[in-house]
N, C-alpha and C positions, 0 to 999 in steps of 0.2 A: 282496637286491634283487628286486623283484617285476618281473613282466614283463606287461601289458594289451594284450589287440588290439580293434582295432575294424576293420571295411572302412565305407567310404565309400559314403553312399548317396545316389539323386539328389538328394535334399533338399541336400544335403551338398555338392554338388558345386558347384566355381567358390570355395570359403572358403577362408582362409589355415589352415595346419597347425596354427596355435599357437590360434586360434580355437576350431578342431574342435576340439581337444584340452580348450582352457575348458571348452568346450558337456558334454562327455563324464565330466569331472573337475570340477566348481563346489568342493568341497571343499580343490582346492589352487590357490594365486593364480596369473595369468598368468606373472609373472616367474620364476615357483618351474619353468612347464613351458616358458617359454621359455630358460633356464637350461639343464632338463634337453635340449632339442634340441639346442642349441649346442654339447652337452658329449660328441653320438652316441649320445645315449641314446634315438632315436628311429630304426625301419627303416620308410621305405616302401617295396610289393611286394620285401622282402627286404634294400634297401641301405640305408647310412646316409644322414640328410636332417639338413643342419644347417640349412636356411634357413626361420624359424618363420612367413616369409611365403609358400613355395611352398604355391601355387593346386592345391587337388585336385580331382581325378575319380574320376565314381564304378566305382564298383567296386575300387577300390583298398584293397589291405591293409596297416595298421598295427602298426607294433607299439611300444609306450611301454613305458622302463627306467624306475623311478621311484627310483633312488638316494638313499636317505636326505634324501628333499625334507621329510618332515613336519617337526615340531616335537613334544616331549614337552610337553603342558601341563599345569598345575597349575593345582588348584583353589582360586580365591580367594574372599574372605568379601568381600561386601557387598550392598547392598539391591536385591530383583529381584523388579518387579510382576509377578506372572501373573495373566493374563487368563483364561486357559483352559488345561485340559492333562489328559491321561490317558493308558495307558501309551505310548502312539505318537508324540503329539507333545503340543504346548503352543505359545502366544501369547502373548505377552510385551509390557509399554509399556514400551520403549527410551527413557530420558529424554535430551536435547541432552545430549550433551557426551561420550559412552559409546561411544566404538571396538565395533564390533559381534563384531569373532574380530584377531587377533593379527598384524602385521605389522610390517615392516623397524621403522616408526618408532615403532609402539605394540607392545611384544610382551608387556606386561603389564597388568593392569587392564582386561579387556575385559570384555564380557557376556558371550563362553563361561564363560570363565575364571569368573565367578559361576554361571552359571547350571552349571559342575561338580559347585559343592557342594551344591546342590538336586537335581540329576539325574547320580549319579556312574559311570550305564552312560552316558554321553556318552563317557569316555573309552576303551568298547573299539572308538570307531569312529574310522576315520583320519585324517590330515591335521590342518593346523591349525585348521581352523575346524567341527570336525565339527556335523553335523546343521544346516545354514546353508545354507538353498535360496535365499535373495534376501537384500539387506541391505539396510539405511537409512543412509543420509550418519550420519560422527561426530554433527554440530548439527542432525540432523534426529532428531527424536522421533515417537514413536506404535507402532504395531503392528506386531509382528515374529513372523512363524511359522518355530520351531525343530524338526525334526526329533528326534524319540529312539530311534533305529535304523535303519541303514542300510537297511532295505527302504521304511522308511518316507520317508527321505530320497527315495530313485533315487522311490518314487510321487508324491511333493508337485513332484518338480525337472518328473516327465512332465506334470502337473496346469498348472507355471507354462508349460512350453515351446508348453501345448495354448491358453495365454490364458483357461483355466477357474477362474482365482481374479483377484474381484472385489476392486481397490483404488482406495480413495479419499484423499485429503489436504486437510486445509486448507491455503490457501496465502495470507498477506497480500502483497500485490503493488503496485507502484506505479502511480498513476494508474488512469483510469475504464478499465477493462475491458470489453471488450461483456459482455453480457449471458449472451452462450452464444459458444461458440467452441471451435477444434481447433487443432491443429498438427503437421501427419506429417512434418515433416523427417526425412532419416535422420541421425542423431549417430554419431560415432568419436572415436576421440583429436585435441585439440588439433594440427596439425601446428607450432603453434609453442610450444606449452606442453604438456609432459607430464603435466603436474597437471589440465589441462582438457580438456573435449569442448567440439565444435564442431558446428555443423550442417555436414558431408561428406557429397557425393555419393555415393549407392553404388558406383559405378565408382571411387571413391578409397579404399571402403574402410567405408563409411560401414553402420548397422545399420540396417533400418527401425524408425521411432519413432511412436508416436500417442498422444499426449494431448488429453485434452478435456476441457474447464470449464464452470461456470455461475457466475453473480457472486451471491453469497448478500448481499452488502452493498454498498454506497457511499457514502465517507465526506461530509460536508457541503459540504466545501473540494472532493471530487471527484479527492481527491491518493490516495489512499485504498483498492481493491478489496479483499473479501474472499472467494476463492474454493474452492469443492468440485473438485478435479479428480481424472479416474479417467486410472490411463495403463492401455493396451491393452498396451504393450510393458513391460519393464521397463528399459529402459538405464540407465546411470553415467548420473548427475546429469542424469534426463531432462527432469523438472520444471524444474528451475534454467535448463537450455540453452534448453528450450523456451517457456520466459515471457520471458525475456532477446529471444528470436529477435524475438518479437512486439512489442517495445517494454514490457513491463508485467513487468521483475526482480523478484525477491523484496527484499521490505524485510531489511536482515542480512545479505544475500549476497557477502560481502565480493570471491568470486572471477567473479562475474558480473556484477556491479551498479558501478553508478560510484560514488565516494565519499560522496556526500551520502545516496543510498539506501540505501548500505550501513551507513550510522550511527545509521539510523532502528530500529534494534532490536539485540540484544544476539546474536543470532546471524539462519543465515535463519531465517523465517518458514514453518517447512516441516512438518504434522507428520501421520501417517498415520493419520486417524480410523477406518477400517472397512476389515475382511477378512473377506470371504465367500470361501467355497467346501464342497465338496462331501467328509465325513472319506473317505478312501481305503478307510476299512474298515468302518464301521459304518454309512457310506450316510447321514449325516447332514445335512442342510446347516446350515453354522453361518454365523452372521451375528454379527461381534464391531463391537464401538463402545468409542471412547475418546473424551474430551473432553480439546482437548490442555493443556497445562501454565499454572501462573500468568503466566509471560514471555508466553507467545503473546496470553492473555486483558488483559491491561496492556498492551502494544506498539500492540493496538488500538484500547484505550482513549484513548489517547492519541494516535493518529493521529487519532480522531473529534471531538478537543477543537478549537474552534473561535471564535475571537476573536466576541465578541458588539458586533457593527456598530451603533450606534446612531444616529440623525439626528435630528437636532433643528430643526424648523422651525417657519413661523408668519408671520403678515401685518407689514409695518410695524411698529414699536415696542411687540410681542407681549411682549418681553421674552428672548426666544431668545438674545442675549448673556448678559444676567444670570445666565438657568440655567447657561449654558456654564460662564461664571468659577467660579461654586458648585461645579460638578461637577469644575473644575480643582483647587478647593481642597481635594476630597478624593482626591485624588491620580491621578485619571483623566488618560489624555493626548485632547486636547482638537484639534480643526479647526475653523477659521474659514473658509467659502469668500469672507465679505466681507473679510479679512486678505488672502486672496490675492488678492481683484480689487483690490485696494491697491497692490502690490508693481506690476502690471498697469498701473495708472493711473500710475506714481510718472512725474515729471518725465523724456522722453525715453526713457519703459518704452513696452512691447508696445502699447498703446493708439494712444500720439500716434504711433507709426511706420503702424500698421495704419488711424488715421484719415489721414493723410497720402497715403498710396496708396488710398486709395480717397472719395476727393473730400470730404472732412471737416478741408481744414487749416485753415480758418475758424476751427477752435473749438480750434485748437491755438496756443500762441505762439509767438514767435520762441524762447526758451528750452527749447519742449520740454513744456512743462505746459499740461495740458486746461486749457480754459477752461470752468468747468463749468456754469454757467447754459447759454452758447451749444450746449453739448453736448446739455443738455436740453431747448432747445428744438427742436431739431433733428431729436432723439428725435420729438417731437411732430410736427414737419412731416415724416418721411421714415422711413416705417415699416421700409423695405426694409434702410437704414442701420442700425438700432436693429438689426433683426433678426441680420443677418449680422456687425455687433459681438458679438451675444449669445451667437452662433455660437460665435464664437473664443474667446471668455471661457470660456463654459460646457467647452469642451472642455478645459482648460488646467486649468480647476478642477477638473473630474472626474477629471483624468490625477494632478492632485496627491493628490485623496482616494482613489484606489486607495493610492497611494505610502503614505500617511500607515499606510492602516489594515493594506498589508502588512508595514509598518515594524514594531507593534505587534501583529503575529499571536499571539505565544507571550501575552497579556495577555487580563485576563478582560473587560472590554467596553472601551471605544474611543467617543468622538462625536465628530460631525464638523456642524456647524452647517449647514445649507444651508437657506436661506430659502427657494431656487425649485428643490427637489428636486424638485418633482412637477411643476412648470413645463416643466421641464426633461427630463422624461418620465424619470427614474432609479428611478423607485419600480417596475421591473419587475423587478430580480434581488428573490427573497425571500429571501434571507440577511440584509436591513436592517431592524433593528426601528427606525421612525419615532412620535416625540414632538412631538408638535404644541403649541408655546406658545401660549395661549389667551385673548385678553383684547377687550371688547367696543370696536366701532371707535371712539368717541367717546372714551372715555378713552387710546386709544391716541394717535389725534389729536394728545389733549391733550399727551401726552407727547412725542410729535413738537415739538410748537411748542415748549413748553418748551425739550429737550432739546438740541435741533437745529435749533429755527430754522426749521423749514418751515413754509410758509402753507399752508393749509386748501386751496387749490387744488394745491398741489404734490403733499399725502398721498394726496389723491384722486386724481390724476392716476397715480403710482406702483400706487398699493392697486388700479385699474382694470388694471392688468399682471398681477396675480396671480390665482392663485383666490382666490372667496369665501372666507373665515374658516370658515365654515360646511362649508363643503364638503372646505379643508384638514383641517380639526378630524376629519370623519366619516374621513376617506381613512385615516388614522394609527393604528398600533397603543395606543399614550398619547397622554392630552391630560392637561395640567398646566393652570392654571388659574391666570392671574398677574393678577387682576385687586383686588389688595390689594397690601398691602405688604411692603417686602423680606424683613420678619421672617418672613412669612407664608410665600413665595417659596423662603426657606431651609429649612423645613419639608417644601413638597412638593418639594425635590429629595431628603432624605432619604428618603420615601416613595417617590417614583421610582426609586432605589437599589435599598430593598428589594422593589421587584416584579420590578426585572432581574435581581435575585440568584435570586428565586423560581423566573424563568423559567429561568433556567439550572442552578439545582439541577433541575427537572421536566425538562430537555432532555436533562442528564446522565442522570439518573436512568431515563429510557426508554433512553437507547443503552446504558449498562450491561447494563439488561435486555436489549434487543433482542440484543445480540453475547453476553449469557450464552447465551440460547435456540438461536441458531443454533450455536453452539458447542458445545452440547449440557453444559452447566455446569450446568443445574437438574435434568438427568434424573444425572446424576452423584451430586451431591449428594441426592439422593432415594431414589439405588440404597443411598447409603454410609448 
């Protein structure tokens, strides 16, 4: 049985005994030295102290039994990246899933445990987790600095306690993130869950904590952050508490995060790209970089994927249906905003109630059904009427084409027909790639009358509502050209296809790149 003392120094003073004890011992787990108190295995100023919570002062003397707390480990075989290492220490990328030293629920299959048979003076130093000055969550990956001798350990533990080693993480997180931002809450244990920290007061008990970020990405939907963060501290699960605290969890977080974030990826999203510091011995300063794993590089891939909005507009009898049906017939799901001012109009719908209260029952009949001449001429005498109809329509319509095209998010493009999208002032979000059906007014006319029945004063009358053809036509990222026949028509919607496709492989194809680069995947691959 070994016996350790320490006295208590101001820094030290006002902390729970079992704390101290961590602080002084990182090599053996909390539980192993709040065991050993409870059991008398600890004297303050001479007497036994079984309560791992009493508050010290300084100048007080300790004295720690440490009865057979360690574990005998064995060294096991499997695969372990080093980053860096010579005879003092080494750096290691910890892949997700890898228990970092050995406890109650994992006492096998850890990273010591490998990293024995590559460095087999690990095991003349004590405890179970020898050489393990800081660690990474099981599911978090990246950079992990191991100690290879206990004088080198007690120097790197003085190094993290001084805040003299530089750590950074990628973190995908949900929603828009500021841009730059902190968080010093202090964190402790869960008071209601033993498995979690919480942001606690220090007067409860609580550590000081300081993390701070910069937003390296944002995804197009804005559902999306991808951030650089350095923490100042190191606490249990500081990152995860700390982005939670702020509204913006890790994607995979299964124990922070609410159900739906937490599904968005295969573990968290957490992984530790860069460790600087200062070697203890050779005065060096090193600067290590990882790029993290395929899961993280994918996860965000796919968060950046984005339903390709399409609109399809165009004056009077431009032909903006016919494209529609075409592009339904290749398996596109397809909106009508004239279908739904339909539904709107229908006998005793939204229409005839809204012209009823507001001085328009004229053009309605005893049954409930517009009377549609009288409605447009009405239009024509009473601007105010037209307008604040339009009002209500438009908005009803717009509330559906949100609906429609979040309906179909996880799908590669989406249209939604809107004749008076620009009318309408909606051409301001740019997430909408707009297709203007194109065909000159006289043949349009024509179609009209044909088609539909209207008189040359009617088309005119309506076509004076909208914008120029000209001016829709320039407004729009495509113009289609229907002023031939159907056969022809079916042609340029295939050709239309293939340019969305195009723009969406070049869309892809930059975000790929862009989240290799900041992920640091091309300097990786360049090294290898």
């Amino acid at each position: 049985m070994a016996q350790v003392q320490y006295r208590v120094d101001e820094q030290s003073a006002g902390q729970r005994l079992d704390r101290f004890l961590a602080r002084q011992n990182p090599q053996i787990s909390r539980s192993q030295l709040t065991e050993a108190i409870r059991q008398g295995g600890c004297l303050v100023q001479g007497k036994p102290e079984k309560r791992p919570d009493l508050r010290l002062k300084a100048g007080q003397e300790i004295a720690l039994s440490l009865p057979e707390l360690q574990t005998q480990l064995t060294a096991e075989e499997g695969p372990v990246e080093i980053c860096f290492h010579d005879q003092r220490l080494c750096v290691v990328n910890k892949p997700a899933g890898l228990t970092v030293h050995p406890c109650p629920s994992c006492p096998q299959g850890t990273l010591i445990q490998r990293l024995l048979t590559r460095f087999p003076d690990l095991a003349s130093m004590e405890g179970a987790r020898p050489g393990i000055v800081h660690r990474l969550d099981k599911e978090t990956s990246g950079l992990l600095l191991v100690a290879l001798d206990e004088e080198t350990r007690l120097a790197m533990s003085q190094l993290f306690a001084q805040r003299a080693i530089h750590k950074e993480y990628f973190a995908l997180v949900s929603g828009q993130c500021p841009e730059h931002g902190e968080c010093r809450e202090p964190l402790g244990r869960d008071p209601q869950s033993r498995i979690k920290m919480a942001i606690l007061p220090e007067h409860q008990g609580g550590k000081p904590a300081h993390s701070q970020w910069r937003r390296l990405w944002l995804s197009a939907d804005k559902q999306t952050s991808l951030l650089s963060v350095q923490i100042h501290t190191g606490r249990t699960h500081q990152i995860r508490v700390h982005m939670a605290h702020v509204g913006h969890p890790l994607l995979g977080d299964k124990l922070y995060a609410n159900q739906d974030i937490a599904a968005k990826a295969p573990r968290q999203m957490l992984h530790a790209h860069t460790l600087s510091f200062r070697h203890p011995w050779s005065g060096e300063e090193l600067s290590l970089h990882k790029a993290p794993p395929p899961d993280f590089y994918h996860t965000a891939l796919r968060c950046a994927h984005q339903l390709q909005k399409v609109v399809i507009t165009g004056n009077p009898g431009s032909g903006k249906s016919s494209l529609t049906r075409l592009l339904q017939k290749q398996g596109f799901a397809t909106f009508s905003a004239d279908a739904e001012i339909q539904k709107l109009y229908a006998q005793g719908g939204a229409v005839a109630s809204w012209l009823s209260q507001h001085g328009g029952s004229a053009v309605v009949s005893d049954k409930g059904e517009i009377l549609r001449d009288a409605l447009f001429a009405l239009f024509k005498s009473n601007a105010l009427v037209k307008r604040d109809l339009e009002a209500m329509l438009h908005a009803s319509v717009q509330e559906d084409m949100r609906n429609f095209f979040q309906e179909h998010a996880a799908e590669t493009a989406a249209f939604a027909e809107i004749p008076l999208f620009f009318e309408c002032g909606w051409q301001n979000p740019s997430d909408f790639l707009t297709v203007c059906v194109f065909c000159p007014q006289a043949l349009r006319f024509a179609r009209l009358a044909q088609n539909r029945g209207w008189s040359l004063e009617k088309a005119g009358t309506i076509e004076s509502w909208q914008w120029p053809e000209s001016k829709k036509a320039q407004a729009c990222d495509l113009v289609v050209d229907n002023s031939a026949d159907q056969a022809a028509l079916a042609d340029k919607a295939k050709k239309l296809l293939d340019e969305l496709n195009l723009r969406r492989t070049i869309t892809y194809q930059r975000t790929s790149q862009t989240l290799a680069r900041l992920l640091g995947l091309n300097e990786q691959k360049n090294g290898q």
